[in-house]
Structures are given as C-alpha cells and as structure tokens.
Backbone of each chain as ProteinMPNN parsed JSONL, in Angstrom:
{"seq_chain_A": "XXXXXXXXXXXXXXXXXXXXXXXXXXXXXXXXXXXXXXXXXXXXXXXXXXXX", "coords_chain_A": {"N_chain_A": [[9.459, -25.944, -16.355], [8.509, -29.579, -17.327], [10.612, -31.63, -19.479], [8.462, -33.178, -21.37], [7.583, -35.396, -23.72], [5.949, -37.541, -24.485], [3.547, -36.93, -23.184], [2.819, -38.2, -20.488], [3.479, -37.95, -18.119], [2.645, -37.638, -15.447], [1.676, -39.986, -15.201], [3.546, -42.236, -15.728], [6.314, -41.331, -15.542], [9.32, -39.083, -15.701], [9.973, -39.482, -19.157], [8.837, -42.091, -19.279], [10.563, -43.516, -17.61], [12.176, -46.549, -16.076], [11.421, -46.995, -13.562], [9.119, -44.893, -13.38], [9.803, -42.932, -12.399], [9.513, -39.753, -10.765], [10.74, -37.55, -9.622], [14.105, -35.723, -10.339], [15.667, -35.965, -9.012], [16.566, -38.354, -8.11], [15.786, -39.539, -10.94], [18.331, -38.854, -12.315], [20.799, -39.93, -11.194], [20.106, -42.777, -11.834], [19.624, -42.474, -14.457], [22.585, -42.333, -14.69], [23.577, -45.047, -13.736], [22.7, -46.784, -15.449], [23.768, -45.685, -17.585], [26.417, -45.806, -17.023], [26.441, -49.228, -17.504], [26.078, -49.701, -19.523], [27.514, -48.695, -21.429], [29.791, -50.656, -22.298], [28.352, -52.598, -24.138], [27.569, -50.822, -25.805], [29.675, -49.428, -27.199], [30.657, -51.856, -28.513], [28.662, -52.25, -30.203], [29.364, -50.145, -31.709], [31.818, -50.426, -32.261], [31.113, -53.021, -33.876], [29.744, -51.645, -35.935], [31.286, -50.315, -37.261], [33.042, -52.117, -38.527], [35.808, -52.524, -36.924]], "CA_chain_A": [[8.563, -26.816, -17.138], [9.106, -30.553, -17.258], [10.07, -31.836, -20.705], [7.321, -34.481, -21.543], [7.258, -35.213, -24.852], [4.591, -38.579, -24.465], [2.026, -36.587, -22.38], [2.424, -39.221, -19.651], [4.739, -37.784, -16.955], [2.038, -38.387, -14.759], [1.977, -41.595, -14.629], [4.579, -42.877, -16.623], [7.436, -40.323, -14.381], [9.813, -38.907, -16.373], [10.515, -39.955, -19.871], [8.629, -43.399, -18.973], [11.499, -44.711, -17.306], [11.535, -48.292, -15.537], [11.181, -47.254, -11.931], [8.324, -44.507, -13.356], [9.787, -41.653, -11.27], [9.171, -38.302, -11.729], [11.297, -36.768, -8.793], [14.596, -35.793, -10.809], [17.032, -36.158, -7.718], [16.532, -39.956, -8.244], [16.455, -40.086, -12.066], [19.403, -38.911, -12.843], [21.757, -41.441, -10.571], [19.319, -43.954, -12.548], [20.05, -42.741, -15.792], [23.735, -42.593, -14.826], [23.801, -46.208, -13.511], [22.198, -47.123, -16.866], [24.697, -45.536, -18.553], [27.947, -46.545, -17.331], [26.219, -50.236, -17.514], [25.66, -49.92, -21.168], [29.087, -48.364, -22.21], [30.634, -51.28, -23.016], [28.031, -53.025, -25.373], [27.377, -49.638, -26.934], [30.85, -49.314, -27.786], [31.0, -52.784, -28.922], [27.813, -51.936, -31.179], [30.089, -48.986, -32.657], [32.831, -51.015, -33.061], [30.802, -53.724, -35.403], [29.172, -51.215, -36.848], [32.666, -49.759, -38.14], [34.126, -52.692, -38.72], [36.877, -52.315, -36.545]], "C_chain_A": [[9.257, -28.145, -17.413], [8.823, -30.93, -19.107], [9.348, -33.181, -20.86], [6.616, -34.942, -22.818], [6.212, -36.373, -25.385], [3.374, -37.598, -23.879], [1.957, -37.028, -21.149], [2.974, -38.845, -18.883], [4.196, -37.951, -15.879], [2.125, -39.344, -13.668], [3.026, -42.559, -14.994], [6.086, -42.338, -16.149], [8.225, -39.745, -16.064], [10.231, -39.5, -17.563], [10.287, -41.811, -20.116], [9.851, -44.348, -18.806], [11.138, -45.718, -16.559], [11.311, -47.984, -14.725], [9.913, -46.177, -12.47], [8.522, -43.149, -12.259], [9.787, -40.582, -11.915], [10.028, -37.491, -10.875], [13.464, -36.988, -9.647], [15.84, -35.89, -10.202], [17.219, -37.477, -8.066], [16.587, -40.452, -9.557], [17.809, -39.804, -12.226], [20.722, -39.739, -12.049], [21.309, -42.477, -11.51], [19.668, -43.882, -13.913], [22.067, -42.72, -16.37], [24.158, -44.33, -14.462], [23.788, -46.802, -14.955], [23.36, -47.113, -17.786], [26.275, -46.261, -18.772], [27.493, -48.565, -17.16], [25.806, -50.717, -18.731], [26.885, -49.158, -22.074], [29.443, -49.039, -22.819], [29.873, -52.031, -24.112], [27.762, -51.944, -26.103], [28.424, -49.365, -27.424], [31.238, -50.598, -28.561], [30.067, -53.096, -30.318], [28.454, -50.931, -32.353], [31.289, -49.482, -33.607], [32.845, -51.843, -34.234], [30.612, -53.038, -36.115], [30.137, -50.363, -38.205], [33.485, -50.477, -38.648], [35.69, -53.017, -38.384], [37.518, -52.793, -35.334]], "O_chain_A": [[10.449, -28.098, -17.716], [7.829, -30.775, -19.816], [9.836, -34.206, -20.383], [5.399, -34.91, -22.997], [5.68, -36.26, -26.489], [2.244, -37.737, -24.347], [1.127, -36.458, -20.442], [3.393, -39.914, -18.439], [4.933, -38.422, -15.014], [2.36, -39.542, -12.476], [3.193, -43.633, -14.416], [7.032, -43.06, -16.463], [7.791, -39.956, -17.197], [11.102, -40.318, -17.266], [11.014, -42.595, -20.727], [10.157, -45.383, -19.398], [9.95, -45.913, -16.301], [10.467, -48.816, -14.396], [9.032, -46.618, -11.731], [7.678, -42.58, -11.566], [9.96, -40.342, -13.11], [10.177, -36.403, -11.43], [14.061, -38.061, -9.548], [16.918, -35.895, -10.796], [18.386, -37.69, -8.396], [17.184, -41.51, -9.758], [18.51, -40.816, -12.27], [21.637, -40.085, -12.796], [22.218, -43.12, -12.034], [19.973, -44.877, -14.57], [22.646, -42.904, -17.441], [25.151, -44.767, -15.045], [24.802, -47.234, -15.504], [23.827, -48.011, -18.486], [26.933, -46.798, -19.663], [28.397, -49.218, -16.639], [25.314, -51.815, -18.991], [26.971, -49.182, -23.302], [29.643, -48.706, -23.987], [30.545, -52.222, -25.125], [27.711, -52.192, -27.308], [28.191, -48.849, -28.517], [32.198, -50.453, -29.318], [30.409, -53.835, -31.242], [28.151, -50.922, -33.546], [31.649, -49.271, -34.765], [33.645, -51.85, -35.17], [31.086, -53.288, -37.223], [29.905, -50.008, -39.361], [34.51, -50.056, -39.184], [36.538, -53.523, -39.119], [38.678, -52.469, -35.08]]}, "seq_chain_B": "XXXXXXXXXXXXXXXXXXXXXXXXXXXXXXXXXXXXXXXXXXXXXXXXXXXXXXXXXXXXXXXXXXXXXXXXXXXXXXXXXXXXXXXXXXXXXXXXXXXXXXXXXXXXXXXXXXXXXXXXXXXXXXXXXXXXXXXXXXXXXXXXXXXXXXXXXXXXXXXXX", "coords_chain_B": {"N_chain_B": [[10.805, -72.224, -16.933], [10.546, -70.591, -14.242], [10.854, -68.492, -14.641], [10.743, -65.549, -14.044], [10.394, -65.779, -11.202], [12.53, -66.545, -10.264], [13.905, -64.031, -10.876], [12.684, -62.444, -9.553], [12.824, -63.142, -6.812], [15.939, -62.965, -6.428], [16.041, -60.404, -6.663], [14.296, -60.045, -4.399], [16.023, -60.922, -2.284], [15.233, -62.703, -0.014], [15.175, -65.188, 2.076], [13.085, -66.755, 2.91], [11.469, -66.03, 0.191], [13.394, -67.578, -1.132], [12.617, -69.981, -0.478], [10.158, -71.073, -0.656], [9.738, -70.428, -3.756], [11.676, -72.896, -4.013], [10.18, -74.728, -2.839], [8.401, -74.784, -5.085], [9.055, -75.408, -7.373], [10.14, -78.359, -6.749], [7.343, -79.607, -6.781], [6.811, -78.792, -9.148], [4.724, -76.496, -9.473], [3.517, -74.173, -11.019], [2.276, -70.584, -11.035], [-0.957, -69.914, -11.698], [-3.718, -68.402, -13.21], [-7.001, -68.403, -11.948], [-10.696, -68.693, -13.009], [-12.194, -67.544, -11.204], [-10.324, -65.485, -10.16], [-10.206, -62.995, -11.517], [-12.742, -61.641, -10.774], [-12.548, -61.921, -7.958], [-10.392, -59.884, -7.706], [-11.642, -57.62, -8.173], [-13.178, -57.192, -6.433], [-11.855, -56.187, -4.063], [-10.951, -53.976, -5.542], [-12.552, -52.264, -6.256], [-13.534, -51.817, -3.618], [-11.563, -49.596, -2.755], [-9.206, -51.084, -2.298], [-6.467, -51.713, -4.418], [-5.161, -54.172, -5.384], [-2.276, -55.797, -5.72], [-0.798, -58.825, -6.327], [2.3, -59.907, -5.822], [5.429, -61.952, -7.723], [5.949, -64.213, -5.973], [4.147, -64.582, -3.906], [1.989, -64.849, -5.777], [2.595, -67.686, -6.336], [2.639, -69.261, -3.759], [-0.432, -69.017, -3.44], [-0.66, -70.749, -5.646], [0.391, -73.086, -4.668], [-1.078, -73.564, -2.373], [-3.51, -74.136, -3.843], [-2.874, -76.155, -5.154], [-2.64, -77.867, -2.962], [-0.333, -78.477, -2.171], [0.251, -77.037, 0.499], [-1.5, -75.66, 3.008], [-4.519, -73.573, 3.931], [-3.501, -72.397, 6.251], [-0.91, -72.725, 6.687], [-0.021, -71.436, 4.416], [-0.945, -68.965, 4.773], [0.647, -68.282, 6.861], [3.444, -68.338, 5.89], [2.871, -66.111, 4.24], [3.117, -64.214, 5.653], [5.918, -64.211, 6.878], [7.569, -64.159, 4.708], [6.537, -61.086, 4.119], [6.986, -59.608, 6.449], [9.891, -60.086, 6.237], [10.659, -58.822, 4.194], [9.393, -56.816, 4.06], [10.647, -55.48, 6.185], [13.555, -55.045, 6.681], [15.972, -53.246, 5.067], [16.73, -51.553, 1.68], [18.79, -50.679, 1.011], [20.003, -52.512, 2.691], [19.389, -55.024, 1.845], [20.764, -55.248, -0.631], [23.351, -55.032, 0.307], [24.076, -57.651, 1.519], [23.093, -58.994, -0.761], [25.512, -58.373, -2.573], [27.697, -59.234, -0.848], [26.99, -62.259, -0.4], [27.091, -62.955, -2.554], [30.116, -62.072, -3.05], [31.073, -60.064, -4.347], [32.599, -56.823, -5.334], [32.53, -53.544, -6.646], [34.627, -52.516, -9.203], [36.193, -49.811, -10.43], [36.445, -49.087, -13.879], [37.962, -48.205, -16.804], [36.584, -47.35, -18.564], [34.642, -46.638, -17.148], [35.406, -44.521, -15.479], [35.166, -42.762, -18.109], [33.032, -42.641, -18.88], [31.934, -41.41, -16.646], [33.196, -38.843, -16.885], [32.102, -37.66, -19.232], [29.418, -37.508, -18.565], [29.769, -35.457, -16.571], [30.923, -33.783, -18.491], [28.745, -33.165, -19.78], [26.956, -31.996, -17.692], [26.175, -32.602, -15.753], [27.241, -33.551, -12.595], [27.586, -36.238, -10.944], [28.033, -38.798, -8.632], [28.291, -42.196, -7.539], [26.625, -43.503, -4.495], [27.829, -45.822, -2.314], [26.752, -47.801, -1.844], [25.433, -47.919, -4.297], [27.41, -48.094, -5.994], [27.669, -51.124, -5.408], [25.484, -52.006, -6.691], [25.878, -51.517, -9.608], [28.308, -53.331, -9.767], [27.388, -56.014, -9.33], [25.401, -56.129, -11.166], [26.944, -56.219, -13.078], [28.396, -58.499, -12.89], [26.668, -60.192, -13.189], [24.098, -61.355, -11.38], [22.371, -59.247, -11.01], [19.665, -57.954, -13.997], [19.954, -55.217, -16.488], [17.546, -53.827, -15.783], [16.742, -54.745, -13.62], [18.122, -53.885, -12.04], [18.209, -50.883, -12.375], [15.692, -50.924, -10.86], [16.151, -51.761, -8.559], [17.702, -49.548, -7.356], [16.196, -46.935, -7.439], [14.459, -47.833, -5.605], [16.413, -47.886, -3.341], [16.975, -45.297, -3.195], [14.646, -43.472, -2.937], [13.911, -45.009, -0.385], [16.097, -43.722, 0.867], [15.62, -40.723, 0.837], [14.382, -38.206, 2.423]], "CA_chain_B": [[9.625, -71.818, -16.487], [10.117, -70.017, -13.177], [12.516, -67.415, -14.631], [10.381, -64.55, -13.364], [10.086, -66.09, -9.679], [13.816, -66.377, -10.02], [14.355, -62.88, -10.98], [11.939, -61.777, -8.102], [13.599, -64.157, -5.666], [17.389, -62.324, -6.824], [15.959, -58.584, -6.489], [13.948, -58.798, -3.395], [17.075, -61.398, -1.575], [14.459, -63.025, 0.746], [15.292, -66.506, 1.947], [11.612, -67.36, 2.752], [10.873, -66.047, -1.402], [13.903, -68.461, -1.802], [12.356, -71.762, 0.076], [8.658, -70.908, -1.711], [10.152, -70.989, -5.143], [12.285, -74.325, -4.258], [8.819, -76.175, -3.072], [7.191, -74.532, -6.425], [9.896, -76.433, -8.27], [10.264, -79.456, -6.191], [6.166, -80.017, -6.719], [6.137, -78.612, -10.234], [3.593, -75.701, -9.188], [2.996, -72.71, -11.474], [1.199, -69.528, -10.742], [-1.815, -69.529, -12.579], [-5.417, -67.587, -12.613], [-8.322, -68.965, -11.933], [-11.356, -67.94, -13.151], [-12.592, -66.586, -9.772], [-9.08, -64.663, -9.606], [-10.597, -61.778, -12.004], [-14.086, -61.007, -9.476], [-12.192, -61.421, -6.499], [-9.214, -58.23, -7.535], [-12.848, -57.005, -9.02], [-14.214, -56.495, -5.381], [-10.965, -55.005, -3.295], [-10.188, -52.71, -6.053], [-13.643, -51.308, -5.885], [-13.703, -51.007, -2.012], [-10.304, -48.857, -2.643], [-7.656, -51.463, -2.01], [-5.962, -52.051, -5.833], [-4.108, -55.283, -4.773], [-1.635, -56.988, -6.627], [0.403, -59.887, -6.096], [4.058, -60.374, -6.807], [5.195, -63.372, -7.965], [6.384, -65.224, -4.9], [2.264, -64.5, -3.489], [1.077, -65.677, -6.619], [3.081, -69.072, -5.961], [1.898, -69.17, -2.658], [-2.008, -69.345, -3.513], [-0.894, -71.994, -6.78], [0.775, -73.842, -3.693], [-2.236, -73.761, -1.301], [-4.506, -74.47, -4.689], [-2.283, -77.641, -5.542], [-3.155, -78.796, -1.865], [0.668, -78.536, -1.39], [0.076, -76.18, 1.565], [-2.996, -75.469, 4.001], [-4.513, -72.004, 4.136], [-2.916, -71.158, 7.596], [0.461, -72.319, 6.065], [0.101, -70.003, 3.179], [-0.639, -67.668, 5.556], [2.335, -68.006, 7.292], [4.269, -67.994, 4.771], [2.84, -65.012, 3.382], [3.365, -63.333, 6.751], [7.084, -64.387, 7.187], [7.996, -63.483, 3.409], [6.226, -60.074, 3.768], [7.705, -59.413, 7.628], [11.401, -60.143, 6.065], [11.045, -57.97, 2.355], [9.25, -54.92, 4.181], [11.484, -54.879, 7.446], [15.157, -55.329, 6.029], [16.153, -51.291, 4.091], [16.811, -51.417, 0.43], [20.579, -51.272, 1.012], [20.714, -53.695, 3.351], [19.117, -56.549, 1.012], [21.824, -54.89, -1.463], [24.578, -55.279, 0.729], [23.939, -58.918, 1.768], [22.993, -59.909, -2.144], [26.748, -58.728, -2.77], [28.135, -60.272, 0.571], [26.913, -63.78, -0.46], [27.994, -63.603, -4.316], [31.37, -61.713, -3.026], [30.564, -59.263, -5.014], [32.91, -55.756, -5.126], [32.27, -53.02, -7.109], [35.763, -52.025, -9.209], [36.413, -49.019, -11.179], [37.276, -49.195, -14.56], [38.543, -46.952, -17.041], [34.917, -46.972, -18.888], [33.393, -46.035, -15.55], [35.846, -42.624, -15.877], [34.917, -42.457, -19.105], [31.459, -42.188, -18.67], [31.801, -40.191, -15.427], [33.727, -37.133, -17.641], [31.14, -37.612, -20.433], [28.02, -36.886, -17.84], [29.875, -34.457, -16.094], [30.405, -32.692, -19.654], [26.827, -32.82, -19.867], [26.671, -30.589, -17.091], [25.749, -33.517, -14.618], [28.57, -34.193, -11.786], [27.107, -37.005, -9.89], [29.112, -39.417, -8.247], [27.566, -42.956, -7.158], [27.452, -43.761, -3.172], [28.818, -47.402, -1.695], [25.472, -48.849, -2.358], [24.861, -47.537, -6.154], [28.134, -49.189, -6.982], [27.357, -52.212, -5.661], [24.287, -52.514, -7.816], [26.353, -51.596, -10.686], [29.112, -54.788, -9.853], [25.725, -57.034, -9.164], [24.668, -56.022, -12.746], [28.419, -56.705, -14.147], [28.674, -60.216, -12.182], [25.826, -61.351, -13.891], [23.48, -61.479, -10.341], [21.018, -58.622, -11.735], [19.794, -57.584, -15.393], [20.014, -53.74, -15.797], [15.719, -53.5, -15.264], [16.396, -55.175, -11.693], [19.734, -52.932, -11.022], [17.822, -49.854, -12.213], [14.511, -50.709, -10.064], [16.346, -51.21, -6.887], [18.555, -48.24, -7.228], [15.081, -46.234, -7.695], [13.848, -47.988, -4.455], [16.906, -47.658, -2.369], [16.873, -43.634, -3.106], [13.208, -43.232, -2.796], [13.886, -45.015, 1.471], [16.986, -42.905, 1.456], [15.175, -39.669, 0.541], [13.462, -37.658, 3.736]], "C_chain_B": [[9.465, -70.819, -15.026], [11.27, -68.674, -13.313], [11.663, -66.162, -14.217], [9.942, -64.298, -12.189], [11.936, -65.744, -9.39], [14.22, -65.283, -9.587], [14.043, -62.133, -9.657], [12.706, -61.94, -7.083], [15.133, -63.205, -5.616], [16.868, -60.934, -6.222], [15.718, -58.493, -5.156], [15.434, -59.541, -2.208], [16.19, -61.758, -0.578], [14.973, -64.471, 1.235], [13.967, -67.107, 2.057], [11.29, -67.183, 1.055], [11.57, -67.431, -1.309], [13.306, -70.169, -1.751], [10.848, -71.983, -0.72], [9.545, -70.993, -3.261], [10.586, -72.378, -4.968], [11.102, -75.067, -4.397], [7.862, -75.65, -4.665], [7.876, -75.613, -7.262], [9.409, -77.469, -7.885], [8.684, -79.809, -6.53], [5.74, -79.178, -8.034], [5.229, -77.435, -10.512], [3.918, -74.509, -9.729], [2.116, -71.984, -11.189], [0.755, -69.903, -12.058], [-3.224, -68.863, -12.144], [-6.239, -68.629, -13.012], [-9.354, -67.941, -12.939], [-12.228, -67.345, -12.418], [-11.845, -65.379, -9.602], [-9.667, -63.324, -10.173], [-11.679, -61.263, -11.089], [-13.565, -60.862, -8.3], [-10.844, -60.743, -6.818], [-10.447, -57.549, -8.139], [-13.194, -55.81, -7.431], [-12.844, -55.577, -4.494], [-11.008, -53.633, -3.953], [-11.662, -51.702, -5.808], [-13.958, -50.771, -4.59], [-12.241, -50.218, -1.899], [-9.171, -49.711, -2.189], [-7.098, -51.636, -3.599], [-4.547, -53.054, -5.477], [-3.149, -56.026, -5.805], [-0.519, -57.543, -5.924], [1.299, -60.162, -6.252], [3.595, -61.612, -7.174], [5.426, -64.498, -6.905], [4.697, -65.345, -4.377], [2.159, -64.975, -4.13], [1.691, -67.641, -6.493], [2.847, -69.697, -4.569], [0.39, -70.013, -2.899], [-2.037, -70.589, -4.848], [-0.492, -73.359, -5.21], [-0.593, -74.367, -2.857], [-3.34, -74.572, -2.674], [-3.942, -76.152, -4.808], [-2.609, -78.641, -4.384], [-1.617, -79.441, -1.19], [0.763, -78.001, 0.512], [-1.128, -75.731, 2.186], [-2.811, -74.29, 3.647], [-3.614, -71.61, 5.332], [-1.352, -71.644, 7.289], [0.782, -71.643, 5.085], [-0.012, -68.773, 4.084], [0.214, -67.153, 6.168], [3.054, -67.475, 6.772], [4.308, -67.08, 4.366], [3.304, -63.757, 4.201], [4.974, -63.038, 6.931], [7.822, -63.747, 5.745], [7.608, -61.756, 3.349], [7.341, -59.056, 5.143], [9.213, -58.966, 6.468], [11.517, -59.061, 4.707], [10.287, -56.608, 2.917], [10.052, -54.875, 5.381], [13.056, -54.637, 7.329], [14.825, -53.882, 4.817], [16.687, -52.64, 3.111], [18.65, -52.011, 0.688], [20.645, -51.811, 1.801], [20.152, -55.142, 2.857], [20.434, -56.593, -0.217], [23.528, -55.141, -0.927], [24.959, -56.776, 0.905], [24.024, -59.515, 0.118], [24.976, -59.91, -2.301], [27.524, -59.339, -1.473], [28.003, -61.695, 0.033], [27.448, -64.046, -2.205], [29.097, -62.885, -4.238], [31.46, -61.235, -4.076], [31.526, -57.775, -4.911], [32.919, -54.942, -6.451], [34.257, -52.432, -7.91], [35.562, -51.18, -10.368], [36.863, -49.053, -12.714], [37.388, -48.142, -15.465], [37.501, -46.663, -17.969], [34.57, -46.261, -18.43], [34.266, -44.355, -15.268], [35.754, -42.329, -17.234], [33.77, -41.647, -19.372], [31.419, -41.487, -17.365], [32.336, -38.613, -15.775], [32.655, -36.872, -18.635], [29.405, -36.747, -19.338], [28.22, -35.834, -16.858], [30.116, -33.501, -16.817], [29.432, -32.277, -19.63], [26.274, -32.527, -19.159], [25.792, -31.599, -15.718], [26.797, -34.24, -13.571], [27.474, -35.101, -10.202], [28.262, -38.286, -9.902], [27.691, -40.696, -7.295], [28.049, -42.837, -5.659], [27.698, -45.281, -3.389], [27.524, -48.266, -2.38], [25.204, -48.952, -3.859], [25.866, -48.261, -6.621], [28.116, -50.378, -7.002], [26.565, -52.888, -6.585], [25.151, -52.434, -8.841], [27.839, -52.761, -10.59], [28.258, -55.652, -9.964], [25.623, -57.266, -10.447], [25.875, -56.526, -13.982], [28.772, -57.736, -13.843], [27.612, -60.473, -13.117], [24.528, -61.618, -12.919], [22.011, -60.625, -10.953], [20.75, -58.039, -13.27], [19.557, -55.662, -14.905], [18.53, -53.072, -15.357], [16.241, -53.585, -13.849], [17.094, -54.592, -10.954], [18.547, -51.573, -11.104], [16.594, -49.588, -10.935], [15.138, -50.674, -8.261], [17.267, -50.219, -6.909], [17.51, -47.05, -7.125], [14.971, -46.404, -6.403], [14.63, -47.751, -3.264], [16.921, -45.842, -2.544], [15.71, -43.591, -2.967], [13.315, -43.474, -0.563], [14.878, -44.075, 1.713], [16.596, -41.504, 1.366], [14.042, -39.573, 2.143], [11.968, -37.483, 3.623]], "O_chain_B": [[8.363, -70.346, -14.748], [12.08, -68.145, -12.553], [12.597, -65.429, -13.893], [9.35, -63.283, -11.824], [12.436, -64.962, -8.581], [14.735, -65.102, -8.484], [14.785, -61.471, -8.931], [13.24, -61.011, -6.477], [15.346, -62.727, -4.502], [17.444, -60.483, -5.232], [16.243, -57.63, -4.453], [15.871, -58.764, -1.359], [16.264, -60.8, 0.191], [15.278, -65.025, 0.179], [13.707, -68.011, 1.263], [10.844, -68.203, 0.529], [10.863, -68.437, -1.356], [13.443, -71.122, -2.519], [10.561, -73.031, -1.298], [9.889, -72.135, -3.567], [9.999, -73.199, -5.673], [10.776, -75.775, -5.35], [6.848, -76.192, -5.106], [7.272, -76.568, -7.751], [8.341, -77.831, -8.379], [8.826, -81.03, -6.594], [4.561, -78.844, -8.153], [4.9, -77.264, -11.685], [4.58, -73.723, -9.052], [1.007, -72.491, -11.021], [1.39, -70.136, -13.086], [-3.693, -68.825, -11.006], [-6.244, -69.417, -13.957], [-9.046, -66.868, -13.459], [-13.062, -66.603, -12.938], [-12.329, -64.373, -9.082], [-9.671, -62.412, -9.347], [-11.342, -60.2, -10.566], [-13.885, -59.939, -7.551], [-9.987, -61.12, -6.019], [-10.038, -56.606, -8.818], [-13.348, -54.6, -7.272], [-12.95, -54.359, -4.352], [-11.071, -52.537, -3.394], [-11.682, -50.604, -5.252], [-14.47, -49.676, -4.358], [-11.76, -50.269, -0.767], [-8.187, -49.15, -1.707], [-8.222, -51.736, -4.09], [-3.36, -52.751, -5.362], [-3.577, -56.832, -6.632], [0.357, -57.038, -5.222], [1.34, -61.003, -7.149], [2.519, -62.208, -7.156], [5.034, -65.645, -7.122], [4.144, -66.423, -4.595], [2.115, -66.143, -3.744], [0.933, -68.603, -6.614], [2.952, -70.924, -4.541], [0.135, -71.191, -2.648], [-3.05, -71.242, -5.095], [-1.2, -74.338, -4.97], [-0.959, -75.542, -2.83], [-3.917, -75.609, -2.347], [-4.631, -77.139, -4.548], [-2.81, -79.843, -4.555], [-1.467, -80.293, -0.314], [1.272, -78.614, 1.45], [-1.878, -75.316, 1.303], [-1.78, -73.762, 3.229], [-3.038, -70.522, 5.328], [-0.502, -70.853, 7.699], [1.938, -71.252, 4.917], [0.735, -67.794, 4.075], [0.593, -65.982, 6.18], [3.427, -66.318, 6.962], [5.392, -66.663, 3.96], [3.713, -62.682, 3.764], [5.369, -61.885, 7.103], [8.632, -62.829, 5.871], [8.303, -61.076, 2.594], [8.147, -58.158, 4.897], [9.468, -57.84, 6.041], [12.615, -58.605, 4.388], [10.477, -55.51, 2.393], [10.122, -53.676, 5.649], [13.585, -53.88, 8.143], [13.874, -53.643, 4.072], [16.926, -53.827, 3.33], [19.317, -53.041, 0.601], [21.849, -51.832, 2.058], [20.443, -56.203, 3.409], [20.959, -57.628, -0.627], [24.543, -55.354, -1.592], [26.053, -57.16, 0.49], [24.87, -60.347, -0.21], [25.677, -60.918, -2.205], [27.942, -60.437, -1.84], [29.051, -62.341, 0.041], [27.975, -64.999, -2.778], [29.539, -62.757, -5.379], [31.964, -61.927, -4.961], [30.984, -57.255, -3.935], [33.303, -55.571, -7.437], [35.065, -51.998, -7.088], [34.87, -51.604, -11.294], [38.094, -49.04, -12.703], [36.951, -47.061, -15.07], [37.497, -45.466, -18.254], [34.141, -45.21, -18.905], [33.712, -43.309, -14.929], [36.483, -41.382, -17.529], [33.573, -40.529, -19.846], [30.374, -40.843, -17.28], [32.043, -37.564, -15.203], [32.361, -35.689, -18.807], [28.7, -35.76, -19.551], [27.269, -35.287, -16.301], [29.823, -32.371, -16.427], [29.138, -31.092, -19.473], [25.054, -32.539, -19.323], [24.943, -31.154, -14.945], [27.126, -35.413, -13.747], [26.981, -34.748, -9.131], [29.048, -38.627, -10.786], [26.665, -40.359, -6.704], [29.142, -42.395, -5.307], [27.749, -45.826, -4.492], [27.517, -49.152, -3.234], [24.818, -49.957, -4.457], [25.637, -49.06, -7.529], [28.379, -51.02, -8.019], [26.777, -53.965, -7.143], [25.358, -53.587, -9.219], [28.379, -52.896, -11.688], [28.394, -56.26, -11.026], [25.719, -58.395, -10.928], [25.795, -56.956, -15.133], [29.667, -58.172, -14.567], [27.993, -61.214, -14.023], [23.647, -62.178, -13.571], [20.936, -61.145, -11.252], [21.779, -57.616, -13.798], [19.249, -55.068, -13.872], [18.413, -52.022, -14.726], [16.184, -52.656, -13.044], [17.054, -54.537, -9.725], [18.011, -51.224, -10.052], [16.48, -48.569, -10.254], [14.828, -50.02, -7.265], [17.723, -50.264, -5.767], [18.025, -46.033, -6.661], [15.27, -45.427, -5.715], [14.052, -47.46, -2.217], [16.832, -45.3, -1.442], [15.98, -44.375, -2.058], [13.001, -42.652, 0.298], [14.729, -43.451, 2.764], [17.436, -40.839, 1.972], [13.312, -40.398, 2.692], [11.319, -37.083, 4.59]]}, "name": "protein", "num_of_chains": 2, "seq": "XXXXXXXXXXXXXXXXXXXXXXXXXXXXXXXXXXXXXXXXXXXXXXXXXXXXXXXXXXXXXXXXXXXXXXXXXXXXXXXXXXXXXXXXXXXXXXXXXXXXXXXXXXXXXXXXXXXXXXXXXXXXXXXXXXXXXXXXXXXXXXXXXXXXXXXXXXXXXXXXXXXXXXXXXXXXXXXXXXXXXXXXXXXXXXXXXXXXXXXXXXXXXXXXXXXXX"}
C-alpha cells in the first residue's frame, strides 16, 4: 500500500514531489539528490537557530 | 524579466532556445496571451491533443506576433529547437551543460554524511556519473535544486526500460 497521505498520488506521484513521479525506483535518487543538496543550509539553519 | 526563459534555456541546454531568447531580448519581446490564445488551446484540447507551450515556443509566437519573425521562420525555428531538445538523451544535455561551465562533481565530507544517514534509513543508494553531475551543476550555481531535481527525474525516466 502506497503511503498517500493528500489523496493525490495519482496525479500529484508520490508525496507531490516536483517531477510528480509515482514510480519509487526514481524517487528515491530524487529525494537523495535533494537531500545531500540541502545539508549544508539545513545545518546552517541549526546552527543559527542554536546560536552557535 | 526573462528569468524563466533563462531558467528554461539552462535546463533544456539548447543553443537554438539560446539564440530565441537573445533576439527576445535584443527586440524587447515578451511572451504574452492574446485573447484568441484561450479558444485556440480550447479547440486542440477538445479534439484530444492538451498542448502546451514551454517558454522558448511561447517566445517564438510573441516573436512572429511582434512581426520580428515570419510564420515560416517561426516555424523553423520551432522545428530546429524541437529536433535538437527531443533528439540529444537527458545525460547528454547534462554532460555538455557541465563540459561548458567545467563543471566536476567533488565529494565532500557532507556528501558522506548524508550518504551514512540515508543508508541508516535503510536506503543504500549510491548516485551514477550523471546524478553527480547534476548535484555539482546545482552547487556551481548553473541549476536551482527544482531544475537539478526535474532533470534527474527525466534522465532516469529515458534511462529506465
């Protein structure tokens, strides 16, 4: 069972991501690109947010 | 004003997009709709085509409207821009974008950071040659992470059987 917590998986693919895919071979490279391309301001968000 | 021809122009790596944006500049010419433009995507979509235009097309038909360009040079144009962005693979517009901004993808100690973290999480994927390029592209400054994620979507989607 796919989790789909909008309703939309449809049309909207998984989790309404940007490319709208629903085939999960291809999100997850996508949501790893994402990720290590948002490491460093998310860590830099942690760091203001700690003051440190 | 043409920052979403730009963006287009960057993702799909076309040099025909690139010479259609310059004359949009060079002659000032924004896409805009008519008020014909709504009845005529009225009638395709109803005979089953559902057409839409990028943005380099839509600069195209402001071009031909401005009286910059004849119909059978828009047509051209539209022919030679479409020829070069559907015949050229995914990773090979990806390889060339980094080729001309000397572009290499380098490891850093983030990028094993976040590669132990998603292989905690019970996900051991490993990018190929092409996926990292997009992700140097996106760390040069060349693509935002929408335009890295969409062609990383599109080059796995041609690389998939």
């Amino acid at each position: 069972v796919t989790f789909d917590p909008f309703g939309d998986f449809e049309t909207q693919g998984y989790l309404r991501n940007l490319a709208k895919e629903k085939d999960p071979g291809i999100v997850r490279p996508l949501e790893h690109s994402s990720f290590l391309t948002g490491t460093d301001a998310a860590l830099e968000r942690v760091r203001e947010a700690l003051g440190v | 004003m043409f920052e979403r021809e730009e963006n287009h122009v960057r993702a799909v790596n076309s040099a025909v997009a690139d010479y259609i944006l310059k004359m949009a500049r060079e002659h000032h010419v924004a896409a805009k709709r008519s008020a014909h433009d709504s009845p005529a995507h009225c009638i395709p979509r109803s005979a089953g085509d559902d057409m839409r235009l990028d943005e380099i097309e839509r600069l195209l038909i402001a071009l031909q409207r401005s009286g910059h360009l004849s119909r059978i040079e828009m047509v051209k144009l539209l022919a030679d821009y479409l020829r070069e962005v559907k015949t050229s693979s995914v990773s090979a517009r990806i390889r060339k974008m980094a080729e001309e901004h000397g572009v290499a993808y380098v490891r850093t100690a983030r990028d094993a950071l976040a590669n132990h973290i998603t292989r905690l999480a019970g996900d051991d994927l490993h990018l190929d040659e092409i996926e990292q390029l997009l992700i140097a592209l996106q760390r040069s400054g060349y693509l935002s992470r929408v335009e890295m994620v969409k062609l990383q979507a599109a080059y796995l989607r041609e690389a998939r059987p």
